[in-house]
C-alpha positions as CSV (number, residue, x, y, z in Angstrom):
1,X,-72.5,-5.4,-9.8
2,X,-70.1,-2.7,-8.8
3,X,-67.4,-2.0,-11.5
4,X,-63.9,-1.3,-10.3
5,X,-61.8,1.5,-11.9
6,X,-59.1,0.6,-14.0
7,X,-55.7,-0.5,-12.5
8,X,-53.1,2.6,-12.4
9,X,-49.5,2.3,-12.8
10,X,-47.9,4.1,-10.2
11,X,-45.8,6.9,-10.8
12,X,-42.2,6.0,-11.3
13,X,-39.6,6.3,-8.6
14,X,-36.7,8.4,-8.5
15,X,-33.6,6.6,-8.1
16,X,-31.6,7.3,-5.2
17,X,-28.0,9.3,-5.7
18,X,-25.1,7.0,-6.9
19,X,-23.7,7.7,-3.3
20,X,-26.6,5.9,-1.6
21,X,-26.8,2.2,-1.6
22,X,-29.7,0.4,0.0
23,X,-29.4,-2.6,1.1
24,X,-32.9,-5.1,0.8
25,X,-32.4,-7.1,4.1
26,X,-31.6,-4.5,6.5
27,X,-33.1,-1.7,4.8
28,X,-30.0,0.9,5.9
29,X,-28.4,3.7,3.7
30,X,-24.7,3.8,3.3
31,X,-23.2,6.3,2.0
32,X,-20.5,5.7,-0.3
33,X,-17.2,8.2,-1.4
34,X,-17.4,10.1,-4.2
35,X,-14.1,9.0,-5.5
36,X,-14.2,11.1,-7.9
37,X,-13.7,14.2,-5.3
38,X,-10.3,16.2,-4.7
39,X,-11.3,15.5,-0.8
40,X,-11.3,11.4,-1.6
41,X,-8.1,11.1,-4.1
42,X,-6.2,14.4,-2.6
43,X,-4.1,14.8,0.5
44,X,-5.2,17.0,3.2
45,X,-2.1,17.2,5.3
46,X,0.9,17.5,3.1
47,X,4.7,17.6,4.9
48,X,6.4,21.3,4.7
49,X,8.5,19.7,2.5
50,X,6.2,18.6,0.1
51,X,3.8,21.7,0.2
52,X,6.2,24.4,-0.4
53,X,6.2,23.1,-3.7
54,X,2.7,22.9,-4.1
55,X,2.2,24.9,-7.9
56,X,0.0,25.2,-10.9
57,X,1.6,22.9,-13.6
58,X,1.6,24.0,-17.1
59,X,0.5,20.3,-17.9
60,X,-2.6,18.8,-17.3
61,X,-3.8,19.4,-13.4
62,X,-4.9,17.7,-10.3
63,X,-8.0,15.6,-11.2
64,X,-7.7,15.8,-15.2
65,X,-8.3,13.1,-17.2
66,X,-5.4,10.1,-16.8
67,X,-4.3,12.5,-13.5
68,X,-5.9,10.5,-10.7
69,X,-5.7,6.6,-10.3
70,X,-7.7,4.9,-8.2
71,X,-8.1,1.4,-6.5
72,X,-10.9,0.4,-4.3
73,X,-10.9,-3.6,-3.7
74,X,-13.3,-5.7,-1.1
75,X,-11.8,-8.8,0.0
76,X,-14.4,-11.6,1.9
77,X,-14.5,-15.3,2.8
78,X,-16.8,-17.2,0.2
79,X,-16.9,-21.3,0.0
80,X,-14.0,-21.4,2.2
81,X,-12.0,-19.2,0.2
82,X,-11.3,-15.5,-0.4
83,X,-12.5,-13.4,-3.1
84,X,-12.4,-10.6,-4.4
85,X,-16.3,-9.3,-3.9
86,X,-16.0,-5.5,-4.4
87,X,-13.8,-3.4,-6.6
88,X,-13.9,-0.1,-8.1
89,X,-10.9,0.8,-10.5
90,X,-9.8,4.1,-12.3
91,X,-7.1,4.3,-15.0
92,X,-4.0,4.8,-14.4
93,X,-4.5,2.0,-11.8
94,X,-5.6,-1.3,-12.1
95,X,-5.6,-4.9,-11.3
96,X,-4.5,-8.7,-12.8
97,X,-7.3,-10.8,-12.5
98,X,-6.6,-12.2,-8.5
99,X,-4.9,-15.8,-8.8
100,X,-4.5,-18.8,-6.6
101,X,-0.8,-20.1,-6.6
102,X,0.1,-21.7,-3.7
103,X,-1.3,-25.1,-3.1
104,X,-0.5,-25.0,0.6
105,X,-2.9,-21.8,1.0
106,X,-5.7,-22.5,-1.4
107,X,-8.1,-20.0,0.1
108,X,-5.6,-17.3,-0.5
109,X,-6.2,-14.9,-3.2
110,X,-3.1,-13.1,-4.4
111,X,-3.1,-10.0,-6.2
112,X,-1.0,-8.2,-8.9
113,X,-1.7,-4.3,-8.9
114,X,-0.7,-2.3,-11.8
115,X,0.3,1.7,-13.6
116,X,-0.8,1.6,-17.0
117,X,1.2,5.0,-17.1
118,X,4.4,3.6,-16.7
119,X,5.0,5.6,-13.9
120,X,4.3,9.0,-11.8
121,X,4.5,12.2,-13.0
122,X,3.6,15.4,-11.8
123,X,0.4,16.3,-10.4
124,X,-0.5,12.8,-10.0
125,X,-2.8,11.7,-7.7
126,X,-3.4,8.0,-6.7
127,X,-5.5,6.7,-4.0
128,X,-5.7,2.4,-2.7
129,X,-7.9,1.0,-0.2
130,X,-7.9,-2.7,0.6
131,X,-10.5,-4.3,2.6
132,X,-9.9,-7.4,4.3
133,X,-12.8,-9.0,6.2
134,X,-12.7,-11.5,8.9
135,X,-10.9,-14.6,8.3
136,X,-9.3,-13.7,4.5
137,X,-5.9,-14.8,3.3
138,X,-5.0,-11.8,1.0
139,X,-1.5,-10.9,-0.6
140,X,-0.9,-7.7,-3.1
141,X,1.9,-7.1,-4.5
142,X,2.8,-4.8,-7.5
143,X,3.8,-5.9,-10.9
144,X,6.9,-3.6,-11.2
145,X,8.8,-0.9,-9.4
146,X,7.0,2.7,-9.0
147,X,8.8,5.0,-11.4
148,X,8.7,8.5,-10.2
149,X,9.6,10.9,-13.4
150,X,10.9,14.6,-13.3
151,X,8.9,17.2,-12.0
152,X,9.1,20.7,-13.1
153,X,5.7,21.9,-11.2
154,X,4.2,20.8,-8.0
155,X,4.3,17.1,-6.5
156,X,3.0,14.0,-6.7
157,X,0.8,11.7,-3.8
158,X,0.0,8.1,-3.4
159,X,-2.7,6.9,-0.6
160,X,-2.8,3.2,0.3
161,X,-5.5,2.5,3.1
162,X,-6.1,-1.2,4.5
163,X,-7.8,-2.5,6.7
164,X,-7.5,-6.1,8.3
165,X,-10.4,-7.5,10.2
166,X,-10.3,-10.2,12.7
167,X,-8.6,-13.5,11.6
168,X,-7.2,-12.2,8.4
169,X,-4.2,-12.4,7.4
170,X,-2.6,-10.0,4.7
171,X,0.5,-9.4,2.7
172,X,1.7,-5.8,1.1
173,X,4.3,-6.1,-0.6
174,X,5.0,-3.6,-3.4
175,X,8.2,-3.5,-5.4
176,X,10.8,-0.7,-5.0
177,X,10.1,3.4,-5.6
178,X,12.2,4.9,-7.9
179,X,12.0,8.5,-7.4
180,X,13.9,10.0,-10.9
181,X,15.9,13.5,-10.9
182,X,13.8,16.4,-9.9
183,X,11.0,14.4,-8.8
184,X,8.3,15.4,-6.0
185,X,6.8,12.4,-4.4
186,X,4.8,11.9,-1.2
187,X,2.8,8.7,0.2
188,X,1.0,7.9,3.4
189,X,0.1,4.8,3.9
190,X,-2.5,3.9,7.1
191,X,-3.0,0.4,8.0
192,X,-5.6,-0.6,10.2
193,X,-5.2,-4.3,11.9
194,X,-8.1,-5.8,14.0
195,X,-7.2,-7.6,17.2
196,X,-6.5,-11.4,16.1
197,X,-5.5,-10.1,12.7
198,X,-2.4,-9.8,11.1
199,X,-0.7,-7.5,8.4
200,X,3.1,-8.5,6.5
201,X,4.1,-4.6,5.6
202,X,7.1,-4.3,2.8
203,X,8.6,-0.9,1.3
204,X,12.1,-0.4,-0.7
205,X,13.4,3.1,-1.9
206,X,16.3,3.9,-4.0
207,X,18.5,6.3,-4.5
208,X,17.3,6.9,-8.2
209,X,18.2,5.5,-11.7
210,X,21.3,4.6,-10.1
211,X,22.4,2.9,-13.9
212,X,22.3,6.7,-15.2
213,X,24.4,7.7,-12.6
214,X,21.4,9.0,-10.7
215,X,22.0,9.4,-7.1
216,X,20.1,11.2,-4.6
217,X,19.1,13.8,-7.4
218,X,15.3,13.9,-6.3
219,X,13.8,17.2,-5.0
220,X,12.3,15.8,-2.3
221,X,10.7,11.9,-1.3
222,X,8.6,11.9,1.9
223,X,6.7,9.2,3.1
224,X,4.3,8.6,6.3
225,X,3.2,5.0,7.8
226,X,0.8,4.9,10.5
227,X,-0.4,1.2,12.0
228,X,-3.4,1.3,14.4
229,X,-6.0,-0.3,16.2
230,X,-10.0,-0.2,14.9
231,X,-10.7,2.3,17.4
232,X,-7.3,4.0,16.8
233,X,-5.0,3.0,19.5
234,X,-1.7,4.0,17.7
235,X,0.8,1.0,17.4
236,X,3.9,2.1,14.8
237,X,4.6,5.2,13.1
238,X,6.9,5.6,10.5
239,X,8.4,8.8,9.0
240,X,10.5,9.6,5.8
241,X,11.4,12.9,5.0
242,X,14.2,12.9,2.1
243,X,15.4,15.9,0.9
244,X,19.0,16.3,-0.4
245,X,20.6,19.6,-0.5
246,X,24.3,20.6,-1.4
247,X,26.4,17.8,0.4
248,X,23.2,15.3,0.4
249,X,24.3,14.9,3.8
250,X,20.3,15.4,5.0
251,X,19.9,11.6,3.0
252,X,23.2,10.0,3.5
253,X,23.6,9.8,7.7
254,X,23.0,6.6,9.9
255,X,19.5,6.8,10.6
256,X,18.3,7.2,6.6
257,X,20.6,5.6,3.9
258,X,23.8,5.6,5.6
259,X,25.5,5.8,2.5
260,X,23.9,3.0,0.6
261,X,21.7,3.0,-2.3
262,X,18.3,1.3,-0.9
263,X,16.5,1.3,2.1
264,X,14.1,-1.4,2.6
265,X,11.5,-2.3,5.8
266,X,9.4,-5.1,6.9
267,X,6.9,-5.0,9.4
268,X,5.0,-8.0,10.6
269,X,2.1,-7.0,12.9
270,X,0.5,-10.1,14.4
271,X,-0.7,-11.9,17.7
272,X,-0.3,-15.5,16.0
273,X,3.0,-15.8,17.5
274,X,4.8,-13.4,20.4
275,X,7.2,-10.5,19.0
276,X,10.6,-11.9,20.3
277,X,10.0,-14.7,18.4
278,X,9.6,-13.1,15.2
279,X,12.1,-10.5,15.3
280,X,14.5,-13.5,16.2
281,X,13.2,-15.1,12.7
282,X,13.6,-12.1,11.1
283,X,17.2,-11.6,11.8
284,X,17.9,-15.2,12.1
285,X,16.1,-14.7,8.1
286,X,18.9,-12.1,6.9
287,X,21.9,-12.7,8.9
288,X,23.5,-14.2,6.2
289,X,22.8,-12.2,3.3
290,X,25.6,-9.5,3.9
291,X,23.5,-6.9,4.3
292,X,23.7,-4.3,6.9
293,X,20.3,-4.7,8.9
294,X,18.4,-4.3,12.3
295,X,15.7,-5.5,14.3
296,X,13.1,-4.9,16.6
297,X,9.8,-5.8,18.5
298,X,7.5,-2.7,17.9
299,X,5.8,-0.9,20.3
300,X,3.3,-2.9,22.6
301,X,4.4,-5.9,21.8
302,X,2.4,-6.2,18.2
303,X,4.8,-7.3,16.5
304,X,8.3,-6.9,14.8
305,X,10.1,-5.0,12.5
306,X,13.1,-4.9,9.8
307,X,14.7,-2.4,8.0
308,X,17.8,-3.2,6.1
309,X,20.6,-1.7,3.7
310,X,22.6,-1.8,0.8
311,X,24.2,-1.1,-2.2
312,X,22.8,-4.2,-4.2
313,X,19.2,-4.3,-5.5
314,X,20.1,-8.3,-6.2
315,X,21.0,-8.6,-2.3
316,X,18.4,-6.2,-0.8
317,X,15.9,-8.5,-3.3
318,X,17.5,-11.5,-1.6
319,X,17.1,-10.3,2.2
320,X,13.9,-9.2,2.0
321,X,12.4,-12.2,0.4
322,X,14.1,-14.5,2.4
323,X,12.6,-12.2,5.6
324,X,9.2,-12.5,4.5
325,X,9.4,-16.3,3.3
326,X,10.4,-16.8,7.2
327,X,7.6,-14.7,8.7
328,X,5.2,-16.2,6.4
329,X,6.6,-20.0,7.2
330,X,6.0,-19.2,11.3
331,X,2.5,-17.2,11.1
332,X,0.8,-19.8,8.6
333,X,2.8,-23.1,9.0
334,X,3.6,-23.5,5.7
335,X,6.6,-22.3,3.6
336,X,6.5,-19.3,1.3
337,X,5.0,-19.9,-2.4
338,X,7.5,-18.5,-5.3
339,X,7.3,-14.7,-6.0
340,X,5.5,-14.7,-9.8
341,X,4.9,-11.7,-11.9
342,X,2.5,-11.4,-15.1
């Protein structure tokens, strides 16, 4: 009888990097972001505006501790209804637990985003990405205005990236920025919408702690919005460059504030219905609101846009809500759930 040798235990394995994730049925690699890197949170292109202030703070720097805040959420279709299936969060960011509030949409998730910082200060960095896949119902919105403090050094940056795939349908709708006196602020926002897919794009800026007598008193507020295709067929761009000087004339003309206190836009990017008919709804939506207001169908025929003024936050509030309500009424069928905060 022939004895066999003893069983050996194989050597153990070495795990693969944390940015390496294999997956058992396809047996590919994907490599994941270090999020953690100044190349993932930072900005590579700042405006001229923005970059001549670029300085070594005598607080804490870029990518200290409570410094850079980051958000990185996966949306997908599960039992018929969306959920929240990835999600990566860093202090000072984070997210309410994702609700279901409106009994007309039960598949759609809607989530409250959060600063546990109470608001931005210098040499802040802050990084989103939202991920919609085919076919989810997803709207974020934020559970206060952004609060932009003084700045004595350098400049703030916020980066929100999402992505809508085919059949989804997405909301963004974050309340106001604030940028305080002396503040440095700068956020680019790309939005990527799948053919069949559709995105509902809200932003509102002040003119400051208006209730403090706070007008205009920011250094400088520049913002960037660029909507495209998957393979990057450009469809809006959006530009905000706010820098007030002497007069404040540079912020005050027609084509920025116009002499109001807000400014406030809303895109709706969509092939569920054609792009005359929802710029009519839009401005058939805040026609009565006495706000001053325009519309348009955006370029190829994607969709439409709103951007609106005044010098009431309670009737800016009003006209935007009642804007999206009607957009959200005509690309869904059903009317608009309340708006409810934590």
């Amino acid at each position: 009888m022939t004895t066999l040798p003893p069983p050996t235990t194989p050597p153990p394995t070495t795990p693969p990097p944390a940015s390496l994730t294999t997956t058992a049925t396809t047996r590919e690699t994907t490599t994941r972001p270090d999020r953690l890197d100044e190349r993932y949170y930072g900005v590579d292109r700042l405006p001229p505006e923005v970059a001549a202030l670029r300085s070594a703070p005598d607080t804490l720097a870029p990518g200290s501790p409570a410094k850079v805040g980051i958000l990185d959420l996966g949306f997908a279709v599960r039992g018929g209804r969306t959920e929240l299936v990835e999600r990566y969060q860093k202090s000072p960011l984070q997210l309410i637990r994702p609700l279901r509030t409106d009994p007309a949409m039960p598949g759609m998730t809607y989530v409250c985003l959060m600063a546990t910082g109470g608001g931005v200060a210098q040499a802040d960095r802050y990084r989103m990405d939202f991920r919609c896949g085919p076919g989810t119902e997803v709207h974020l919105t934020t559970q206060a205005a952004t609060k932009v403090f003084r700045m004595e050094h350098d400049h703030a940056a916020q980066r929100v990236h999402l992505t809508a795939d085919e059949g989804s349908y997405v909301e963004y709708l974050p309340d106001p920025v604030i940028p305080f006196e002396g503040s440095r602020f700068y956020q680019r926002t790309e939005v990527t919408v799948a053919p069949g897919a559709t995105v509902v794009l809200g932003d509102t800026v002040t003119a400051g702690r208006l209730a403090r007598g706070e007008r205009h008193a920011y250094r400088v507020f520049a913002a960037d919005l660029r909507i495209s295709r998957p393979d990057g067929t450009l469809l809006a761009v959006d530009t905000q460059r706010l820098c007030p000087d002497g007069d404040r004339s540079g912020v005050l003309g027609p084509a920025v504030f116009a002499g109001h206190d807000h400014v406030s836009s809303l895109y709706a990017v969509t092939d569920r219905a054609p792009a005359t008919e929802v710029a009519d709804v839009l401005h058939e939506a805040v026609a009565g609101h006495g706000v001053m207001y325009g519309v348009s169908v955006l370029p190829r025929e994607c969709g439409a846009w709103l951007r609106l003024l005044d010098d009431s936050p309670v009737r800016v509030a009003a006209a935007h809500t009642a804007a999206w309500a009607a957009v959200h009424r005509l690309l869904t069928g059903h009317p608009a759930p309340p708006v409810r905060k934590p």
